[in-house]
Backbone bond lengths (Angstrom), bond angles and torsions (degrees), N, CA, C in turn:
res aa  C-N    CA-C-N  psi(-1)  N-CA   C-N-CA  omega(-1)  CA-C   N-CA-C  phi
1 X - - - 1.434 - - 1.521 110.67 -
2 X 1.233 113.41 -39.35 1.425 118.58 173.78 1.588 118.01 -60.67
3 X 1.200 114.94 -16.01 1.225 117.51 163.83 1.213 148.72 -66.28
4 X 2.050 80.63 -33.29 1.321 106.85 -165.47 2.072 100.56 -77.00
5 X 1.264 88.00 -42.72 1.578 108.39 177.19 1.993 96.35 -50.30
6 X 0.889 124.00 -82.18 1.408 120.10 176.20 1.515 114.57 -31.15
7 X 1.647 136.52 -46.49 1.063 131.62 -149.17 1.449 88.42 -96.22
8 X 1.096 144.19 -45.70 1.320 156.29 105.38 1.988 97.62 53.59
9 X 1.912 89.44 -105.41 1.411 100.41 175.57 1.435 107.76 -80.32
10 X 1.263 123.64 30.17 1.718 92.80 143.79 1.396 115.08 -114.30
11 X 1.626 128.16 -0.03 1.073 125.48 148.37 1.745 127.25 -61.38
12 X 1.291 101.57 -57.89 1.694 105.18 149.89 1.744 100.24 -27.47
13 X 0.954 121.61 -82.54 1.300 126.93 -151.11 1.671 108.37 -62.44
14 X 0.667 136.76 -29.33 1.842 158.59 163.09 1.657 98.53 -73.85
15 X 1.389 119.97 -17.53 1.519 113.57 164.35 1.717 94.05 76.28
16 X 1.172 123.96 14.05 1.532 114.51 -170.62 1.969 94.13 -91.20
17 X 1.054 122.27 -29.57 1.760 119.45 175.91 1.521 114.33 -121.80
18 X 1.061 141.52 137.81 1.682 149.56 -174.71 2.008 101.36 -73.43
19 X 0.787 91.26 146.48 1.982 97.33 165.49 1.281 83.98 -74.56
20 X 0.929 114.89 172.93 1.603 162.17 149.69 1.455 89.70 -57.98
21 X 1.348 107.83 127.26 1.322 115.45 154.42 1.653 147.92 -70.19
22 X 1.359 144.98 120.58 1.819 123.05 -126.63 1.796 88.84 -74.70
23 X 1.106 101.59 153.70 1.684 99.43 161.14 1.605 113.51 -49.63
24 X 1.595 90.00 138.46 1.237 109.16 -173.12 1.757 105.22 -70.08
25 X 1.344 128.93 144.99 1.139 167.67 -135.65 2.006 86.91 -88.54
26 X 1.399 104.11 127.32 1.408 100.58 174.40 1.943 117.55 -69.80
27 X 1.351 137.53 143.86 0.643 123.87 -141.48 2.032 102.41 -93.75
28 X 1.336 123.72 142.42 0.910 114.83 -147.17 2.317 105.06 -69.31
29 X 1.357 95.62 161.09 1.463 93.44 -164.21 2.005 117.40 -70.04
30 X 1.090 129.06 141.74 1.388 120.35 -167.27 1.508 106.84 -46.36
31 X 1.338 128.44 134.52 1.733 113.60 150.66 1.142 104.79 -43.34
32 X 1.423 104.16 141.79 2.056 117.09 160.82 0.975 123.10 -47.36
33 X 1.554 132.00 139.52 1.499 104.73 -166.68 2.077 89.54 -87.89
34 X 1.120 91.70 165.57 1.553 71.33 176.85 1.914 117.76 -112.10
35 X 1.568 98.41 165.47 1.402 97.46 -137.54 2.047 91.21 -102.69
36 X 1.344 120.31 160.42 1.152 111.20 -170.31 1.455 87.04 -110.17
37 X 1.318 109.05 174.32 1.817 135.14 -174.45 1.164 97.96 -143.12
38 X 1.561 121.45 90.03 1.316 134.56 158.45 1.621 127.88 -40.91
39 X 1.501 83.74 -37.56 1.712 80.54 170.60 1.347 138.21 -101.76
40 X 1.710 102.66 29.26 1.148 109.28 -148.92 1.459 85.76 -70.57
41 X 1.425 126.74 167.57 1.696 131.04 174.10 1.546 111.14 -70.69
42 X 1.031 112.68 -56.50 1.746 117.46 168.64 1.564 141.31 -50.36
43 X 1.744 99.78 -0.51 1.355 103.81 148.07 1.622 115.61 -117.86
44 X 1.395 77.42 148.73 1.746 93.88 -169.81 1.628 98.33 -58.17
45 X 1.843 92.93 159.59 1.117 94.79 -175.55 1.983 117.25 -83.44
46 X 1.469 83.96 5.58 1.579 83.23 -179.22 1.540 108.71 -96.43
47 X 1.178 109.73 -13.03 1.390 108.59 173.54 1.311 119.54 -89.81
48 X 1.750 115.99 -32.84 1.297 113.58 172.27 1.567 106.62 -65.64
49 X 1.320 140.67 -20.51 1.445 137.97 173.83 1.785 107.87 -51.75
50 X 1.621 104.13 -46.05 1.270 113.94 -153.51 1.699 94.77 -74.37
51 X 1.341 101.51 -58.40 1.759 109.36 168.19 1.175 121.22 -37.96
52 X 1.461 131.13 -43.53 1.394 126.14 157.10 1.551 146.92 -49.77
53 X 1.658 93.19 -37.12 1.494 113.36 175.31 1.757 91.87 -80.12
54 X 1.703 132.63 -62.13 1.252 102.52 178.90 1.817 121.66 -39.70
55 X 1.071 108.26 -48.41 1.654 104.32 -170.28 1.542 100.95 -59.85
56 X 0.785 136.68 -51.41 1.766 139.72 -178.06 1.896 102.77 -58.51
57 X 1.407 127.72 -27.60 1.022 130.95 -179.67 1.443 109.20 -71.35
58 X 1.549 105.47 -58.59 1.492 138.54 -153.41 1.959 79.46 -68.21
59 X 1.557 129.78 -59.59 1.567 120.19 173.45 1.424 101.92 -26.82
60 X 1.465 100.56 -99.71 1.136 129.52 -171.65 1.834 106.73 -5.83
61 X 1.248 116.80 -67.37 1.409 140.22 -146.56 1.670 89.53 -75.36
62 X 1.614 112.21 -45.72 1.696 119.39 -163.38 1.814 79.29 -61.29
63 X 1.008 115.42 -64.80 1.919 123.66 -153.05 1.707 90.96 -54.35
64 X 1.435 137.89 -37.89 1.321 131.09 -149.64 1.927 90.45 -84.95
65 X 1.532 103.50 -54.94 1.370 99.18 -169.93 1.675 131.33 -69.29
66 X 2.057 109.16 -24.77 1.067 122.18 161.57 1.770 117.95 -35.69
67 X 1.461 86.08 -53.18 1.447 102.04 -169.29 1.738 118.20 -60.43
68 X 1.380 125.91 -16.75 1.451 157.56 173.15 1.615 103.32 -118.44
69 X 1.079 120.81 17.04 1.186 123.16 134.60 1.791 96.09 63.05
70 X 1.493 110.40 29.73 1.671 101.52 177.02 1.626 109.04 -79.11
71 X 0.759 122.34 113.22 1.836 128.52 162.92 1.076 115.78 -57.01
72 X 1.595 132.87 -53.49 1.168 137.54 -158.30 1.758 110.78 -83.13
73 X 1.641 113.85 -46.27 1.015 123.21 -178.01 2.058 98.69 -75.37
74 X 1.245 128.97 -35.32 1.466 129.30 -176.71 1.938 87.05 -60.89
75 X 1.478 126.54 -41.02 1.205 95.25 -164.56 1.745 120.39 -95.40
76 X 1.398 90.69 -11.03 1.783 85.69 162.80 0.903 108.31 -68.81
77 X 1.632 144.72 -51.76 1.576 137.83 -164.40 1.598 107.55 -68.99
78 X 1.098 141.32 12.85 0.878 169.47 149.08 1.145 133.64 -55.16
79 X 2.067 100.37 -77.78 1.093 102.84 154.63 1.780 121.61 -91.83
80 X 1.282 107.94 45.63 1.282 102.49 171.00 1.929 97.44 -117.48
81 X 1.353 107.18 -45.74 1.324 112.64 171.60 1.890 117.82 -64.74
82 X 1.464 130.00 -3.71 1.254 120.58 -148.41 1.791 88.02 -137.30
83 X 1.235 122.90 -25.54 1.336 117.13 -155.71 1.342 107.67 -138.68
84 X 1.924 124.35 -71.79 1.321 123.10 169.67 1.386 124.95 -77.34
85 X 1.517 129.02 8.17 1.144 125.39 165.16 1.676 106.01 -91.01
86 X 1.230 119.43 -48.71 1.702 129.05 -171.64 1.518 95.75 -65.10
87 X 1.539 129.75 -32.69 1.601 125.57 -154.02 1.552 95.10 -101.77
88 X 1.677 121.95 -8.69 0.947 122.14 173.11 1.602 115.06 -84.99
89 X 1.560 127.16 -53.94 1.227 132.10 -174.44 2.020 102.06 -70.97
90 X 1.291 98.94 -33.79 1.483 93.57 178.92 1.362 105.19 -57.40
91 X 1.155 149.14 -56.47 1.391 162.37 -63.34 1.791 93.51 -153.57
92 X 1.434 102.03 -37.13 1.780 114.78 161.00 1.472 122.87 -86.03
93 X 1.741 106.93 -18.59 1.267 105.11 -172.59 1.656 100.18 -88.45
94 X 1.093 116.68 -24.63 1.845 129.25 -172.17 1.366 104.37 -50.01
95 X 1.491 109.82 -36.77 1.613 111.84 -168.42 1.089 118.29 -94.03
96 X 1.745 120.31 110.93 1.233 139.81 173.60 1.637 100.71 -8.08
97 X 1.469 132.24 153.37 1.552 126.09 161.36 1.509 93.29 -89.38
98 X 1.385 140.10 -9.57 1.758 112.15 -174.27 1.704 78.93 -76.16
99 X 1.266 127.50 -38.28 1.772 112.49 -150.12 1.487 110.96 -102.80
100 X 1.487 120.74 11.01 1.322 115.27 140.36 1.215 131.08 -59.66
101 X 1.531 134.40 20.76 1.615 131.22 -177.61 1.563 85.48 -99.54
102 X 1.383 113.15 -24.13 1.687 124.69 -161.61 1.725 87.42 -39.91
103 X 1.764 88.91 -63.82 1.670 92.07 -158.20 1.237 129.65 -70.31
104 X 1.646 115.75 11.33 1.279 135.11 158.56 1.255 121.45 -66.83
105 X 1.551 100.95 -52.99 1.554 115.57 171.19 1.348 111.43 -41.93
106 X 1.450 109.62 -66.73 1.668 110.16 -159.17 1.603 97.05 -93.71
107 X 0.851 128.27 34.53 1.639 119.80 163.49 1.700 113.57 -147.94
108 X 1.419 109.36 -20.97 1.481 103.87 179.97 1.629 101.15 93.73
109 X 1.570 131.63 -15.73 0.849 119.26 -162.99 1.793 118.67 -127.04
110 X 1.195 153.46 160.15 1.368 113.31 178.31 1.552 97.66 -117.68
111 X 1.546 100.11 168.03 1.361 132.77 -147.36 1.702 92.84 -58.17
112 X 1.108 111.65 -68.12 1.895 102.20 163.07 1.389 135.04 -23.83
113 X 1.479 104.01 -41.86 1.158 116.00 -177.88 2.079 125.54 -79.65
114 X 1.368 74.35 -11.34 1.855 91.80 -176.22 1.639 92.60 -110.77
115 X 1.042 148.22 7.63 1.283 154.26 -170.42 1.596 106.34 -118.38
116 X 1.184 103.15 -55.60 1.652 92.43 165.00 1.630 107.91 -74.09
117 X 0.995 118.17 -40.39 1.841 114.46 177.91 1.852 109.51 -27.67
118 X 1.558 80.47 -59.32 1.661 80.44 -171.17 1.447 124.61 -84.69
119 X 1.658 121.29 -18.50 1.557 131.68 160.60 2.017 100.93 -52.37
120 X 1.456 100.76 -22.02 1.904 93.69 -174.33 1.452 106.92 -97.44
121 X 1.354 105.86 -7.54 1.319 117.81 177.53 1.770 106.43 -79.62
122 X 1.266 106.68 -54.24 1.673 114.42 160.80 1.537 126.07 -39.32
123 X 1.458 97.98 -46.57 0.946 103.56 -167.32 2.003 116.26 -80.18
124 X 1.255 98.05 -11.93 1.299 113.18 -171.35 1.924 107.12 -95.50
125 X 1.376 95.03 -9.97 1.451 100.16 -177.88 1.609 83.41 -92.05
126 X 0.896 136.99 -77.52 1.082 142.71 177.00 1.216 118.26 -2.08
127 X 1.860 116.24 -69.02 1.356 117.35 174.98 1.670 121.07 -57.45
128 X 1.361 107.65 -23.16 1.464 121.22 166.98 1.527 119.19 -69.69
129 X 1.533 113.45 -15.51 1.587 92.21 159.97 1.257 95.09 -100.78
130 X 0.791 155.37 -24.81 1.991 164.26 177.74 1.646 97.69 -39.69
131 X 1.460 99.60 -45.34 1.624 98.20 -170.03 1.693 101.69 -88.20
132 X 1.123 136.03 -21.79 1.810 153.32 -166.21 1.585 64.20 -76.75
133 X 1.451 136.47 -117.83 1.240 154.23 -168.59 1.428 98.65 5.91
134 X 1.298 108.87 -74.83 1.424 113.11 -170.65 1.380 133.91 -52.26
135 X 1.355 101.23 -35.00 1.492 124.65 168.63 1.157 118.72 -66.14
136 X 1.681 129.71 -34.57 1.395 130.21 146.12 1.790 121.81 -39.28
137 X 1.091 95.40 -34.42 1.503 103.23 174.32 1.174 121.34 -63.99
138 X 1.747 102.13 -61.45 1.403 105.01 -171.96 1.686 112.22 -58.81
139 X 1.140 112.47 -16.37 1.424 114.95 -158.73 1.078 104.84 -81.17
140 X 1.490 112.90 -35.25 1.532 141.84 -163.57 2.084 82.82 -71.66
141 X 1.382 126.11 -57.23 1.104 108.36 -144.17 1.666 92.90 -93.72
142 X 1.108 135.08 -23.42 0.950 139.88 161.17 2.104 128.00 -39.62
143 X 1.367 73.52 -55.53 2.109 96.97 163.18 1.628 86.72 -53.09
144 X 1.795 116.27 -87.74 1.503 93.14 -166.28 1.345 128.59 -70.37
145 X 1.510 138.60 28.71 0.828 120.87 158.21 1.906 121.05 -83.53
146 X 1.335 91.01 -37.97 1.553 109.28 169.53 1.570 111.80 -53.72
147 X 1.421 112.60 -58.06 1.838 110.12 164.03 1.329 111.97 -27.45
148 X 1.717 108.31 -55.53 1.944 107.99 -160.31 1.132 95.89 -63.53
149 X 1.870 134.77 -47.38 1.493 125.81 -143.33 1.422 92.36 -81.78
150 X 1.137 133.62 -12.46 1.187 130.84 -158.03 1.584 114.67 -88.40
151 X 1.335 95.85 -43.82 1.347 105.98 171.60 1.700 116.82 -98.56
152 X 1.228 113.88 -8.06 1.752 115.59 172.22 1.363 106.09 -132.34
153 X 1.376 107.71 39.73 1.973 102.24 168.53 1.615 100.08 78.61
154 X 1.780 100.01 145.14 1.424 101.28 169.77 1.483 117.76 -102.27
155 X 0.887 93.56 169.48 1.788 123.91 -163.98 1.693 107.95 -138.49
156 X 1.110 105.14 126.23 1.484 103.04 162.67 1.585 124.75 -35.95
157 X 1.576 114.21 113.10 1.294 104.49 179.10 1.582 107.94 -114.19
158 X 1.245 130.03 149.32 1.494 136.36 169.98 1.367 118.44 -65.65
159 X 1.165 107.25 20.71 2.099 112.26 -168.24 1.617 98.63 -142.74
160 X 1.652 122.88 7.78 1.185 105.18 165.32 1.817 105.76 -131.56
């Protein structure tokens, strides 16, 4: 074996065979997602309302779709609860309160007022997978209602 090790690196060394390449590098660790503070004092209290009902939505919605096994919809609520909700309230809290009139100036509107805009904007996407969800349902109960009449006589159903 000791030979083999020698005959080894002097081919290496003559450039006639490659080393082994070193193990590849572990892959670096996720940024944190970052976390919001509802109570921080510097958001309004009308926005911390709105921020709350998303987070109580964003539960709700993760537990309904896990359970139906949606991937795609588990990872927007996700990144709505983990990334654009925290990068949103942070993102209002960053700005000094003397230099929030700023964003009155250049928008006509104030910084509160574009902060809840878009928490209702969340929140409205939100009810739109709420209703996707639901509609699986109805469809779901609708299918068996058509099964029963089918096989035990029909009956007026509310889905045809």
């Amino acid at each position: 074996m000791a030979n083999k090790g020698i005959f080894q690196r002097l081919l290496e060394a003559l450039g006639l065979i490659q080393p082994p390449p070193p193990p590849a590098p572990p892959p670096p660790a996720p940024a944190a997602a970052p976390r919001i503070n509802l109570e921080d004092e510097r958001i309004p209290e009308s926005s911390r309302k709105r921020a709350e009902q998303i987070v109580g939505l964003v539960a709700d919605l993760q537990e309904r779709a896990a359970q139906r096994g949606l991937t795609s919809e588990l990872q927007e609520l996700e990144r709505i609860s983990t990334v654009h909700l925290p990068r949103l309230i942070e993102s209002y809290i960053d700005i000094p309160a003397e230099h929030r009139s700023e964003v009155f100036r250049q928008t006509g509107r104030s910084a509160s007022f574009l902060l809840n805009e878009r928490l209702d904007k969340m929140t409205q996407r939100l009810r739109e997978i709420s209703k996707m969800l639901a509609r699986d349902n109805l469809n779901a109960f609708s299918t068996n209602l058509h099964f029963v009449d089918g096989h035990y006589g029909s009956h007026d159903s509310p889905f045809d």
